[in-house]
MARBA-685780 format. One record per residue (C-alpha): x, y, z negated. Coordinates in steps of 0.5 Angstrom, whole numbers, padded with zeros to 4 digits, always signed. Each point is the difference from the previous one (the first is absolute). Example, Ala and Ser with C-alpha at 12.3 -4.5 7.8 and 13.67 -1.06 7.14 Angstrom:
BEGIN
+0025-0009-0016 +0002+0007+0002 
***
This chain:
BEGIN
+0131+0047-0356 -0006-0001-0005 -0004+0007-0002 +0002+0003-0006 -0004+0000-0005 -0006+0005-0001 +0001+0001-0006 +0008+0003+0001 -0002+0003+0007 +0004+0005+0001 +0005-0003-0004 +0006-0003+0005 +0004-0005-0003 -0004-0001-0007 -0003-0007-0001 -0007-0001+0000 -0003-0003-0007 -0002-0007+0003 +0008-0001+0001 +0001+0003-0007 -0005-0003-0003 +0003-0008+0004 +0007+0002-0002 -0003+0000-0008 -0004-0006+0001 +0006-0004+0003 +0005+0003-0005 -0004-0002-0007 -0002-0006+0002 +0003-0003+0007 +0008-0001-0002 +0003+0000+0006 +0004-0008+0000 -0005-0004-0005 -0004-0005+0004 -0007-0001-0002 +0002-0006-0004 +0004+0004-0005 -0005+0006+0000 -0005-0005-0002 +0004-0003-0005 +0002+0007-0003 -0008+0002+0000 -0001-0007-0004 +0006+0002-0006 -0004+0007+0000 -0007-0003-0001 +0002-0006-0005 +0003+0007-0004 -0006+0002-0003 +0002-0004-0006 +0005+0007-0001 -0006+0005+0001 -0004-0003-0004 +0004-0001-0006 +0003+0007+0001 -0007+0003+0001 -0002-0003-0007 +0006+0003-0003 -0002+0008+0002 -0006-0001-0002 +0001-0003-0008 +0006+0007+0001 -0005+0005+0003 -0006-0002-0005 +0003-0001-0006 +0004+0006+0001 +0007-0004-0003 +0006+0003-0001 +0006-0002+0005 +0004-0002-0005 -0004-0004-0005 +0002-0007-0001 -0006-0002+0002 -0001+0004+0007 +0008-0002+0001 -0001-0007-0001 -0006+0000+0005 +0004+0004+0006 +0004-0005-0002 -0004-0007+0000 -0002+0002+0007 +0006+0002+0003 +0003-0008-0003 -0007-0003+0003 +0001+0005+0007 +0007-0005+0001 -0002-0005-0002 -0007+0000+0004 +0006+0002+0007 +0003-0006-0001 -0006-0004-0001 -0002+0003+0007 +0006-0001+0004 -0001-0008-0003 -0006-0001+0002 +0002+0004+0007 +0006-0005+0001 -0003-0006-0002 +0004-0001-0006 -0002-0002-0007 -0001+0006-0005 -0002-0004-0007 +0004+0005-0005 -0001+0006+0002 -0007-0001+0000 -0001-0004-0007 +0005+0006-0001 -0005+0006+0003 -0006-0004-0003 +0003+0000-0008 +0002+0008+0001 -0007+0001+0003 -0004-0004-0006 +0006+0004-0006 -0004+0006+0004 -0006-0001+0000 +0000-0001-0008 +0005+0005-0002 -0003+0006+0004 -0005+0005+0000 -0005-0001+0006 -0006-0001+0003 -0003-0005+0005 +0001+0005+0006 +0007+0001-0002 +0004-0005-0004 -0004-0005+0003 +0003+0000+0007 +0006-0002-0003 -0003-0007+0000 -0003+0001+0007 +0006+0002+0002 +0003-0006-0002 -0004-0004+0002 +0001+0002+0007 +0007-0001+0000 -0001-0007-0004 -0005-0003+0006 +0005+0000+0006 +0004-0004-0004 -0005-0006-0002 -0004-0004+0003 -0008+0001+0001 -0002-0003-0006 +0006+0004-0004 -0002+0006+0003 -0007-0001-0003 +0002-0002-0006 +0005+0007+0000 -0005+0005+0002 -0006-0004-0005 +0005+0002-0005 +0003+0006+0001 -0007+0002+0000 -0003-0003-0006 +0006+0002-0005 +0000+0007+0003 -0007+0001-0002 +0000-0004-0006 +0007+0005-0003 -0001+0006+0004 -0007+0004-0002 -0005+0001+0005 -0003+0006+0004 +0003+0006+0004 +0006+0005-0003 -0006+0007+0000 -0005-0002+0004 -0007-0002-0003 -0001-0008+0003 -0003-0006-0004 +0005-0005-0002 -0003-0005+0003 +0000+0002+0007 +0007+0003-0001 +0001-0007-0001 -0003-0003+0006 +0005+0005+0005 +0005-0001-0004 +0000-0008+0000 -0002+0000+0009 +0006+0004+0000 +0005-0005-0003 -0003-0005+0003 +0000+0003+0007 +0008+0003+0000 +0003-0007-0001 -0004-0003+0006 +0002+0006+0004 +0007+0000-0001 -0001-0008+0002 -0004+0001+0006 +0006+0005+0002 +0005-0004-0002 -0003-0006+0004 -0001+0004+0007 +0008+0002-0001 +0002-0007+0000 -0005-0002+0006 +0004+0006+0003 +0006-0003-0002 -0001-0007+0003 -0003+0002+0006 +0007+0004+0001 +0004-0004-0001 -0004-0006+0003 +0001+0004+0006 +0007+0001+0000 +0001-0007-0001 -0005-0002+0006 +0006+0005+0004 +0006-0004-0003 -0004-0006+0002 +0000+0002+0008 +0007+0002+0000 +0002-0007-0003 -0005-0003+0006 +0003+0005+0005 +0007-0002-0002 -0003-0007+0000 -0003-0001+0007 +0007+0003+0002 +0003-0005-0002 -0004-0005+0002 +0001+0003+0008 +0006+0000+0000 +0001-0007-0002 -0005-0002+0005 +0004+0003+0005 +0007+0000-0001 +0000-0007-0004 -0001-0004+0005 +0005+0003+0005 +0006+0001-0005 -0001-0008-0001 +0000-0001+0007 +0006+0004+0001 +0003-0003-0006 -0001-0007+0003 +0002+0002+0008 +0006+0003-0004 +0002-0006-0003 -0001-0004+0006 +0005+0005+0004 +0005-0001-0005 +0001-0007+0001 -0001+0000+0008 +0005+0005-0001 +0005-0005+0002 -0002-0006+0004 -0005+0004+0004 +0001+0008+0001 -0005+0001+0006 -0005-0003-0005 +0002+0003-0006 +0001+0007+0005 -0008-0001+0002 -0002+0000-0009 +0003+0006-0002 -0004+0003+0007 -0005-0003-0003 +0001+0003-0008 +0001+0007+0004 -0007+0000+0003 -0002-0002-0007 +0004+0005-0004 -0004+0005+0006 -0006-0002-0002 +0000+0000-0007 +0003+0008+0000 -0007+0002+0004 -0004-0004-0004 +0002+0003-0006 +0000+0007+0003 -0006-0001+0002 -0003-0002-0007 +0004+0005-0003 -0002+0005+0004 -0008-0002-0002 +0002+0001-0007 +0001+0007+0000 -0006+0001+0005 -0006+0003-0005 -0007-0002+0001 -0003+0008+0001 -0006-0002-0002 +0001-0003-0006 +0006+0005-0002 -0006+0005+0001 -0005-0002-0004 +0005-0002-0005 +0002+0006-0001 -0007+0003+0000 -0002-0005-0006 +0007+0002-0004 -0003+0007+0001 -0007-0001-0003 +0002-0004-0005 +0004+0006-0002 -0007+0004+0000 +0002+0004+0006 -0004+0000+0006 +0002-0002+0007 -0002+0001+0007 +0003-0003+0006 +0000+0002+0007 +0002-0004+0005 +0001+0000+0007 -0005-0004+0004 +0006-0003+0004 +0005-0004-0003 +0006+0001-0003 +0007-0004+0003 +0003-0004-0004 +0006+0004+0000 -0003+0007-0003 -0005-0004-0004 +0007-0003-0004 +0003+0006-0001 -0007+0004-0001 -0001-0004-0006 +0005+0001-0003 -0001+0007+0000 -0006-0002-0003 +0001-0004-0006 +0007+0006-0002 -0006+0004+0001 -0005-0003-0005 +0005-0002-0005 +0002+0008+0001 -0007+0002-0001 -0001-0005-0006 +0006+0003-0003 +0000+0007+0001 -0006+0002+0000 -0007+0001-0004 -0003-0001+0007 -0008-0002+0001 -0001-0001+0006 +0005-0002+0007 +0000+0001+0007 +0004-0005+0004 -0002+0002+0008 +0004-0004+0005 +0000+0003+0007 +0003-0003+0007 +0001+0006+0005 +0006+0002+0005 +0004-0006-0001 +0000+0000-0007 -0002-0002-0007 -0002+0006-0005 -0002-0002-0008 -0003+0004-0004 -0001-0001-0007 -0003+0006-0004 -0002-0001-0007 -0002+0006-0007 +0003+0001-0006 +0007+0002+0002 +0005+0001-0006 +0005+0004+0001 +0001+0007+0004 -0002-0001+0007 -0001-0008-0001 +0006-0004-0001 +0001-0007+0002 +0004-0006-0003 +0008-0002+0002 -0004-0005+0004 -0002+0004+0006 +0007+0002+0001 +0003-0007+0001 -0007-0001+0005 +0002+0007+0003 +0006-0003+0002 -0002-0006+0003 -0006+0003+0004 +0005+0004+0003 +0005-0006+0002 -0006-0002+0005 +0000+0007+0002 -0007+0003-0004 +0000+0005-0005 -0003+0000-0007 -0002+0006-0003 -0002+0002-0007 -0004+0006-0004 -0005+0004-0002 -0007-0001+0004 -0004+0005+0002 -0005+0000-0007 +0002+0002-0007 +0003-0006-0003 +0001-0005+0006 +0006-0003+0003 +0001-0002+0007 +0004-0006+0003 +0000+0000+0007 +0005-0005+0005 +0000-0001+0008 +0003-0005+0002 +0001-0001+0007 -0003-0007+0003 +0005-0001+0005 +0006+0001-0005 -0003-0005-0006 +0004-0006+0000 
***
């Protein structure tokens, strides 16, 4: 058991405040079951979201300084225009996220913006964000050269419509003018170089899966090729031999007796060799299963460490062995919002024994998937055990299988 914690001392059964403090840090920002993929994707949305702050921003400040009533036609219609570019501004988002075309609601969102700036009263530092704002939005949906133009031309009009300088505070206009025209130019390009990473991202994902589906097809290919390299030739003799008993059959049934002996050899032959061959295909490369997996963590975010014993594993054991590593890593990846794994592997007594340990359990205790069941009952049919549950550290969950070497098959 760990030590307790000095600053609870005394106390038995109270959490320390590094546990709460992790059980807070995974709650608001590591949801248990979102990849890293889809955490990025949810983080792109909100950054390429500023477009809303910004538009709301200006809109308290021109209520707060200019004292207007709520119900004033004017205040009413500028919650109002907001709130329209806020949907509009979403969708432009969401366009740009999926990669789709959004050409209405940005010349929609553009015309609210300029009947904005014109109508209302405001400042540079306050109705001028809407430009900025805009142009933000604008630019995920262009090109390079579009995206220019846009940010040059939200800028320039809102500095030739909205007056100059900041709402209470003693500042020249021109260097009013100058911060605000870096701002506009900077966000968009922001916005873009976010939008790119997310899609960089995006289409290494997605190159990855398609390399996986790719070494399942030439897995099934190679397969194929196998088994007709050594069971063609042996049904085509066995067809011909067949063919040529048949006829011998009645002329010569001592000759024909001697063919079908001969067919049952090969039929024979055949069999093994197709066991054989089928008996490789499901033997796994350990190795290589290992550091597939490790891979498949790191890229995850999660830190892994093998301990391996320096003998090797028999071939039986390390079939079944890595299996119940891949359930585990996909449990990890699933279940958790882990940053470090631990996968030892010892051989002692005639026995295998496996254990995975990893951080940021979810759950009371820890819980693993529906998978681990299945691979319980299938390490038990080899007559090993499968436990799973809480390790000894706050927030760790602890896979562990002995699996007896002689009774692997």
């Amino acid at each position: 058991m760990p030590p307790a914690s000095p600053v609870f001392s005394g106390e038995p059964g109270r959490p320390s405040w590094k546990t709460v403090l992790g059980k807070l840090r995974m709650s608001l920002w590591c949801h248990p079951g979102r990849t890293s993929v889809e955490r990025l994707r949810r983080s792109t949305v909100g950054t390429l979201l500023i477009g809303v702050a910004f538009a709301w921003l200006g809109t308290f400040v021109r209520l707060t300084a200019q004292g207007r009533h709520l119900l004033a036609p004017l205040t009413i219609f500028d919650m109002a225009g907001t709130a329209a570019f806020s949907i509009l501004y979403v969708q432009m988002v969401r366009a740009s996220i999926a990669g789709v075309r959004a050409t209405r609601e940005m010349i929609a969102s553009g015309a609210l913006v300029l009947v904005m700036l014109v109508s209302l009263h405001g400042e540079l530092w306050s109705l001028g964000l809407l430009a900025v704002a805009w142009s933000s939005g604008a630019a995920l949906l262009l090109d390079r050269r579009g995206a220019i133009a846009v940010s040059v031309g939200a800028a320039a009009v809102a500095v030739l419509v909205v007056p100059s300088g900041r709402l209470g505070l003693d500042d020249t206009s021109a260097l009013a003018i100058a911060t605000f025209l870096a701002m506009a130019m900077f966000m968009p390009w922001a916005n873009r170089f976010q939008l790119w990473f997310w899609k960089v991202v995006r289409a290494a994902e997605e190159g990855k899966e398609a390399m996986a589906r790719l070494a399942v097809t030439e897995e099934r290919l190679r397969f194929s090729r196998d088994l007709h390299d050594l069971v063609g030739h042996s049904l085509s003799a066995i067809a011909l031999k067949s063919e040529v008993a048949a006829k011998l059959s009645a002329v010569d049934a001592e000759r024909a007796a001697a063919e079908m002996g001969e067919v049952r050899v090969l039929a024979r032959e055949a069999l093994k060799e197709i066991r054989t061959a089928v008996r490789g295909y499901r033997t796994v490369d350990f190795d290589a299963e290992l550091r597939s997996m490790t891979a498949v963590l790191e890229a995850g975010g999660i830190g892994c460490s093998l301990e391996l014993p320096k003998e090797g594993v028999p071939d039986e054991a390390a079939t079944l062995l890595a299996w119940v590593i891949r359930e585990g890593t996909t449990n990890v990846l699933r279940h958790s919002s882990a940053t470090r794994c631990r996968i030892a592997i010892t051989l002692r007594e005639g026995t295998a024994v496996l254990e995975m340990t990893n951080d940021g359990a979810t759950g009371p205790g820890g819980r693993g998937g529906t998978g681990l069941t299945g691979m319980s009952e299938r390490v038990t049919a080899m007559g090993g055990v499968l436990t799973a549950g809480a390790g000894e550290g706050a927030g760790e969950f602890r896979l562990r299988a002995t699996i007896p070497l002689e009774g692997a098959r």
